[in-house]
C-alpha positions in Angstrom: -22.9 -10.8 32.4 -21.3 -10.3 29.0 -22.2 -10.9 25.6 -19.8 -10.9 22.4 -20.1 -8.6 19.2 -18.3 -10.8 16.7 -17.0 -7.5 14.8 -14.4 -4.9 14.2 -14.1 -2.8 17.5 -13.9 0.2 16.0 -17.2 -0.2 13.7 -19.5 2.4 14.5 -22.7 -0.3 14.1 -20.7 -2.4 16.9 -19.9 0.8 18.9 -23.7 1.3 19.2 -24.7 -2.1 20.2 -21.9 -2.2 22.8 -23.1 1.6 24.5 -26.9 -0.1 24.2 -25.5 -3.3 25.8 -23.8 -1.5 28.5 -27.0 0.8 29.1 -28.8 -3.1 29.7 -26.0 -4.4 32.2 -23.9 -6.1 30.4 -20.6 -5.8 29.5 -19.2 -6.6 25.7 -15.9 -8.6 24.2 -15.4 -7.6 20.4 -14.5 -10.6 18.8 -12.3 -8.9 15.8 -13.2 -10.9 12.3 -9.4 -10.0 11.4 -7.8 -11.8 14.4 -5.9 -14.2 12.5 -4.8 -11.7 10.0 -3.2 -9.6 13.3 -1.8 -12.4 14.6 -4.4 -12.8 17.5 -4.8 -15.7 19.9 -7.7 -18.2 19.0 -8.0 -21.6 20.1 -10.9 -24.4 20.0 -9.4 -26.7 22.9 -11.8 -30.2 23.1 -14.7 -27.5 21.7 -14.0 -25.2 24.3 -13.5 -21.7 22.9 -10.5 -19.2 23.8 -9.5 -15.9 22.8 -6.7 -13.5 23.4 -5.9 -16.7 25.8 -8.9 -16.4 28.0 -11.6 -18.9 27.9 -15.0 -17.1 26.3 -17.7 -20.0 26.7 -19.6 -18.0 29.3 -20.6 -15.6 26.8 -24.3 -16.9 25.6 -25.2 -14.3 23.8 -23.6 -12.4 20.3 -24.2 -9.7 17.5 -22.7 -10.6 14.1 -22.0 -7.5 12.1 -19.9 -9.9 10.0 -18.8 -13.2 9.3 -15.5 -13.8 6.8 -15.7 -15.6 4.0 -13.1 -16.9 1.6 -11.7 -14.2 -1.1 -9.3 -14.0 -3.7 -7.0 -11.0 -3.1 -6.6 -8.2 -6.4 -5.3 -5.5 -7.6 -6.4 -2.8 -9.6 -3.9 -2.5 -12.9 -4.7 -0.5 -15.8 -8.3 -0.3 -15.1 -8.6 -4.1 -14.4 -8.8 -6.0 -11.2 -6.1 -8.6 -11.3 -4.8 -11.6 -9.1 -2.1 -11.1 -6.7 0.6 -13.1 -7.8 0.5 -15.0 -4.4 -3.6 -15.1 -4.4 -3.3 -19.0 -3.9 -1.6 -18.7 -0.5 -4.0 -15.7 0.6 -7.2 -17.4 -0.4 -6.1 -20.6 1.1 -5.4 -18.6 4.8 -8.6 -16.6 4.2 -10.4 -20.5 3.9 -9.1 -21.6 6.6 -9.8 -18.3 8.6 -13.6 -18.8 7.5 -13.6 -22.3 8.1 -12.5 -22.0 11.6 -15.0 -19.4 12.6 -18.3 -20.3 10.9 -17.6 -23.8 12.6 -17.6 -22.3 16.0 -20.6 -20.4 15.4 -22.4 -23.2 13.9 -21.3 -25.0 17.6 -22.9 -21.7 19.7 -25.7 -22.2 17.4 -25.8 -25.6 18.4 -25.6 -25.2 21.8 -28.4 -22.7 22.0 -26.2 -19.6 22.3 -28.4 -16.3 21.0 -26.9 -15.4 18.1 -28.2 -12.0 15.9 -28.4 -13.6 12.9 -26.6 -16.7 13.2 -24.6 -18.4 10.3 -27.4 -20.5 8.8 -29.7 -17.1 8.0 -26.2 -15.0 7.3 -25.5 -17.6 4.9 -28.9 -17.7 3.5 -29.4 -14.5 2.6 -26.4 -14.4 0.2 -28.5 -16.3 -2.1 -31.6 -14.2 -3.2 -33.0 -16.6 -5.3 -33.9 -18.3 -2.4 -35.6 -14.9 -1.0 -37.1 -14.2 -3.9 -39.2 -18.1 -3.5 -39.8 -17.3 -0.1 -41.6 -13.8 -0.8 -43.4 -15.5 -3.4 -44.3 -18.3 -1.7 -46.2 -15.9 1.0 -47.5 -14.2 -1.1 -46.0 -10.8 -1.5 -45.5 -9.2 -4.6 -41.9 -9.4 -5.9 -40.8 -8.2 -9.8 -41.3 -10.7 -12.6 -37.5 -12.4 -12.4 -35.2 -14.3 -14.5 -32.1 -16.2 -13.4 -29.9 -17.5 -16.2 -27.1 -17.9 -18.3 -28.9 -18.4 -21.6 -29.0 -15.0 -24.2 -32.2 -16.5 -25.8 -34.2 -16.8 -23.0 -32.9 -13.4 -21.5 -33.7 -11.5 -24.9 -37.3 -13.2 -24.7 -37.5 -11.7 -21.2 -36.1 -8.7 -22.4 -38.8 -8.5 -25.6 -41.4 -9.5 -22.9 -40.9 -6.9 -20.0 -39.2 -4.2 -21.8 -37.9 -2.2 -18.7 -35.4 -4.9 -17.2 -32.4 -4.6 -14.4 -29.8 -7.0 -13.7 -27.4 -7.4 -10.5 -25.5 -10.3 -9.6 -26.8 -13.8 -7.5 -24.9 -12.8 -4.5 -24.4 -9.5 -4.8 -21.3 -7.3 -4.5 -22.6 -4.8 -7.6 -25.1 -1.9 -8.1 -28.0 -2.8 -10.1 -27.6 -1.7 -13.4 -30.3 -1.4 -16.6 -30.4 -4.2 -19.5 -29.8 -1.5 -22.2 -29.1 -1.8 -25.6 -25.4 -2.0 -25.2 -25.6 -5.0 -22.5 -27.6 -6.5 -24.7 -25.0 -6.8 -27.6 -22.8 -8.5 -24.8 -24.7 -11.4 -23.1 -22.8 -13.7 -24.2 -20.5 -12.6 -21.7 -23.3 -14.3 -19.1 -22.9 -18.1 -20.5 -19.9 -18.8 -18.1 -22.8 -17.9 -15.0 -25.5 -16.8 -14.4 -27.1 -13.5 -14.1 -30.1 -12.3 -12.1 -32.6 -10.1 -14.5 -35.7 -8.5 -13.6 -38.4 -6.3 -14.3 -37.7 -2.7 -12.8 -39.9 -1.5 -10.0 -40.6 1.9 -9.8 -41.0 3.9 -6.8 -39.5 5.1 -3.7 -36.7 3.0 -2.0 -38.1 1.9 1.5 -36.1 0.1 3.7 -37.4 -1.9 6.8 -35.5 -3.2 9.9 -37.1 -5.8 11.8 -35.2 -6.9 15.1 -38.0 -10.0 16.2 -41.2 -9.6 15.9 -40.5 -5.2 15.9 -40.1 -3.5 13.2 -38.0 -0.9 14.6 -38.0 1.4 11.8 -39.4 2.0 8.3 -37.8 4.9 5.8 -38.0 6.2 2.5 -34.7 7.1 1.3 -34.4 10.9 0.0 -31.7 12.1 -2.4 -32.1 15.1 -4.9 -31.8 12.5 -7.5 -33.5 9.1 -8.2 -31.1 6.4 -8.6 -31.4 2.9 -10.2 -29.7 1.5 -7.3 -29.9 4.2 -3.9 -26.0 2.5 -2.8 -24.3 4.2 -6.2 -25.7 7.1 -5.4 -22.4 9.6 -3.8 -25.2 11.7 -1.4 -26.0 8.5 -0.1 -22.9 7.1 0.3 -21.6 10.0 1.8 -24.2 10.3 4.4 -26.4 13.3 3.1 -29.1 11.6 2.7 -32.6 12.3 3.9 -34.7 9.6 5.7 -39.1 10.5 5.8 -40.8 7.9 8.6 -43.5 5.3 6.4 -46.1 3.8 7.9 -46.6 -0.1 6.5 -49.7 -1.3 5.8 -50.8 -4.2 8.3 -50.7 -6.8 5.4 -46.9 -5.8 4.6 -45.9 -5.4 7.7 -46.9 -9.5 8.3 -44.8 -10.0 4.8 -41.9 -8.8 6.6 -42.2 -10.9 9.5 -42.9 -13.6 7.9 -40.3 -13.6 5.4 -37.7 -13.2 8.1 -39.0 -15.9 9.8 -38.6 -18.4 6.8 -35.4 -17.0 6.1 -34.2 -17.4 10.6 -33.5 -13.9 10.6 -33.6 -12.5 14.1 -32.4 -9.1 13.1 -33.4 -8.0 9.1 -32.9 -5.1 6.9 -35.7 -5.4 4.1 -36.0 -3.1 0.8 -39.2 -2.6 -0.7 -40.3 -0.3 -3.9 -43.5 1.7 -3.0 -45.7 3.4 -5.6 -49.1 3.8 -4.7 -50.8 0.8 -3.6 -47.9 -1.0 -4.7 -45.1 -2.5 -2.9 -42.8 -4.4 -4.2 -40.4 -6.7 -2.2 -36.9 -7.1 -3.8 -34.5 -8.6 -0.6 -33.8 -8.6 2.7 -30.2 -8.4 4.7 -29.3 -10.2 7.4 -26.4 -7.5 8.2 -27.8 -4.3 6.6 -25.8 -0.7 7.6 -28.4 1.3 9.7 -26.8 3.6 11.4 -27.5 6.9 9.5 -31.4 6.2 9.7 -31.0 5.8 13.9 -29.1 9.3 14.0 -31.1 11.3 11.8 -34.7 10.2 13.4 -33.8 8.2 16.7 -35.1 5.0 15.4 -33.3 2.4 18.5 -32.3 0.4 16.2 -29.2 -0.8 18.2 -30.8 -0.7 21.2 -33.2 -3.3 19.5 -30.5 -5.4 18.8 -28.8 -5.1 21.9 -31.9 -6.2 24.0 -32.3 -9.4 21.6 -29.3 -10.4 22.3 -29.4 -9.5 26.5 -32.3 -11.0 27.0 -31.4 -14.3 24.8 -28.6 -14.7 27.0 -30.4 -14.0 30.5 -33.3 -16.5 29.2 -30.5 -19.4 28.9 -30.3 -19.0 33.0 
């Protein structure tokens, strides 16, 4: 038996799953998200999938670490991110290249193939207002949120909950604060809109939840409290510290209950925690784990790796 990581080979997250995989019996194909890009064989013959020229429809089980998307290629230039002067040609391949795969995974999905998380939930999760109405709508506690484009009603907000953070609707940017100076410029916001919020203090928890398991539960240590843990540069070089925290029953049902809603298989979840207070702010359907599993031996991988094995056994 197989199964498919649909990732770069030499990703470190895919290198886990693969060693876990192996440990279960199976063997792996990486299936590189860059393969058109290198010039490597793909082909959807009558809906029949091939790659590197060999057929790959016996595979019924996969890990996505990542799924392209479309992107407009820049350049940094005097402090600026600019447009390749080609960017037309490259966003129209990198279409394509999207197009081409997220269909065939919407057909695996289709045909019952196990995927960890398939395309739908990927997709999903790029939108948090959507995650935001789901935590709500269970009933978990989430900051008091404003979505717009509209200076008056975000200086209302502001006047209203004082202590207010913004970050953008899909992502790709630290949190920053809604200080005075970003205040004297929202009229930079009218072209789209802006995600603002009330800041929630505590300790950054993150939560990963392969199933019904939640397979590990941290509180992120750096010497230094950060707005936002990922602009943090002890973080992001890995010397971070990780301290095991033990979820309340009643949170612990928010979190699989939210990934539920959401069709997340496999979820990386971020609460605040203060006291008897813990505040949801979004969940991941790909979230970067691997530091937590070295530092405490949380099987994180080993999680995902039996999802997927014994999704693909259970088809027989």
């Amino acid at each position: 038996m197989r199964i498919g990581i649909f990732g770069a080979a030499e990703d470190v997250q895919c290198k886990a799953v693969a060693r876990e995989a192996a440990a279960l019996g199976a063997d792996t194909l990486c299936i590189e998200p860059e393969a058109f890009e290198r010039g490597l064989p793909l082909s959807l013959l009558d809906g029949q999938g091939f790659y590197l020229g060999e057929p790959v429809d016996d595979i019924r089980g996969f890990y996505l670490r990542a799924i392209p998307a479309p992107y407009a290629p820049t350049v940094e230039r005097d402090g600026e991110l600019v447009l390749y002067e080609d960017w037309f040609t490259t966003f129209m391949h990198t279409r394509e290249r999207a197009s081409y795969f997220v269909a065939w995974l919407l057909q695996l999905a289709h045909q019952g193939v196990t995927l960890v998380n398939g395309p739908h939930a990927a997709s999903v999760m790029q939108y948090k207002p959507f995650q935001l109405h789901v935590l709500r709508s269970l009933g978990a506690r989430v900051p008091r949120t404003l979505i717009s484009n509209d200076p008056a009603a975000i200086r209302a907000f502001h006047a209203r909950v004082k202590d207010v953070i913004y970050k953008p609707i899909m992502g790709g940017a630290i949190t920053r604060v809604l200080d005075s100076e970003a205040l004297e410029r929202l009229e930079d916001v009218t072209a789209s809109p802006v995600i603002f919020q009330e800041r929630a203090p505590g300790e950054d928890l993150r939560i990963m939840l392969v199933g019904e398991e939640i397979v590990s539960c941290v509180a992120i240590e750096t010497p230094a409290q950060h707005l936002d843990f990922r602009a943090d540069p002890i973080y992001s070089r890995g010397g971070a510290s990780y301290r095991e925290v033990r979820l309340p029953e009643s949170i612990q049902r928010f979190c699989r209950e939210a990934a539920r809603a959401c069709g997340l298989t496999f979820a990386g979840i971020d609460i605040k925690h203060q006291g008897d207070a813990w505040v949801f702010l979004e969940l991941n359907s790909s979230p970067i784990y691997l530091d937590v599993e070295l530092k405490l031996g949380h099987p994180i991988s080993r999680a995902i790796a039996q999802r997927v094995v014994e999704g693909t056994r259970g088809q027989k």
